[in-house]
C-alpha positions as CSV (number, residue, x, y, z in Angstrom):
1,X,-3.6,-26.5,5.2
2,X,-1.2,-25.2,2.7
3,X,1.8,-27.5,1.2
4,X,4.5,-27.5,3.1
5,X,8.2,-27.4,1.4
6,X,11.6,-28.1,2.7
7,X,14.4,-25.8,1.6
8,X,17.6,-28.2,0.2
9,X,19.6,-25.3,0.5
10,X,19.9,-21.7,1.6
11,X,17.3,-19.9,-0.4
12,X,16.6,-15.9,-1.3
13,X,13.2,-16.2,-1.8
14,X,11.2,-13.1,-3.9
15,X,8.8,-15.5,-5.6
16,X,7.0,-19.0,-4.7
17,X,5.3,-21.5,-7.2
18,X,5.4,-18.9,-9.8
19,X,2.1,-17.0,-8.7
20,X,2.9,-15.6,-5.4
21,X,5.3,-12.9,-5.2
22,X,7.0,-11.1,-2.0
23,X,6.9,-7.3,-1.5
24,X,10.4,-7.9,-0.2
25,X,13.0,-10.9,-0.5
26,X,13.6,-13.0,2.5
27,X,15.9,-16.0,3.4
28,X,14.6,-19.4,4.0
29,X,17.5,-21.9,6.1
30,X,18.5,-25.2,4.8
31,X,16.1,-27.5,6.1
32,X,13.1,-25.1,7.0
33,X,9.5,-25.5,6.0
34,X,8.1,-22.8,4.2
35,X,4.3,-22.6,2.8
36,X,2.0,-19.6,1.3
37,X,-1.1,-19.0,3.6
38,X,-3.9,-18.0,1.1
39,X,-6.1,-16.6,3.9
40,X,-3.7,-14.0,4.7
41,X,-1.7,-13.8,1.5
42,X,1.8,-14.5,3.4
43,X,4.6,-16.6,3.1
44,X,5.7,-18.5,6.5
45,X,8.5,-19.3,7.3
46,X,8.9,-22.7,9.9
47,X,12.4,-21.2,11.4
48,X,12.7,-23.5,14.8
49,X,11.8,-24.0,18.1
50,X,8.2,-23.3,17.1
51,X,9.0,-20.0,15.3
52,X,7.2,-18.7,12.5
53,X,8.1,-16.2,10.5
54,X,5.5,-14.4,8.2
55,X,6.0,-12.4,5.0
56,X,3.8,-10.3,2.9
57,X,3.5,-10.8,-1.0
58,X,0.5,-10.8,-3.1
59,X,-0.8,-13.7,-5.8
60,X,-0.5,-13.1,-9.3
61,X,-3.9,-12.9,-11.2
């Protein structure tokens, strides 16, 4: 499984760890658990009450 991170604070996110990068921005909450699943080359987003969101990007090469 992926590292998990916790946002400190209200994050617009467009790029994570420098290698993957979003095809569109999204928000991560204060406090939500986000991680980069390589199998699917996404970007989820722990948001509560079991919700995941899930966001398309690509790695850079």
């Amino acid at each position: 499984m992926a590292r998990r991170e916790i946002a400190d604070r209200l994050l617009l996110v467009d790029t994570v760890d420098r290698w993957f990068h979003l095809d569109e921005p999204t928000f991560i909450g204060a406090g939500q658990a986000y991680w980069v699943d390589r199998s699917t080359d996404e970007l989820c987003v722990a948001r509560g009450d079991g919700r995941v969101s899930r966001h398309v990007g690509a790695m850079c090469r």
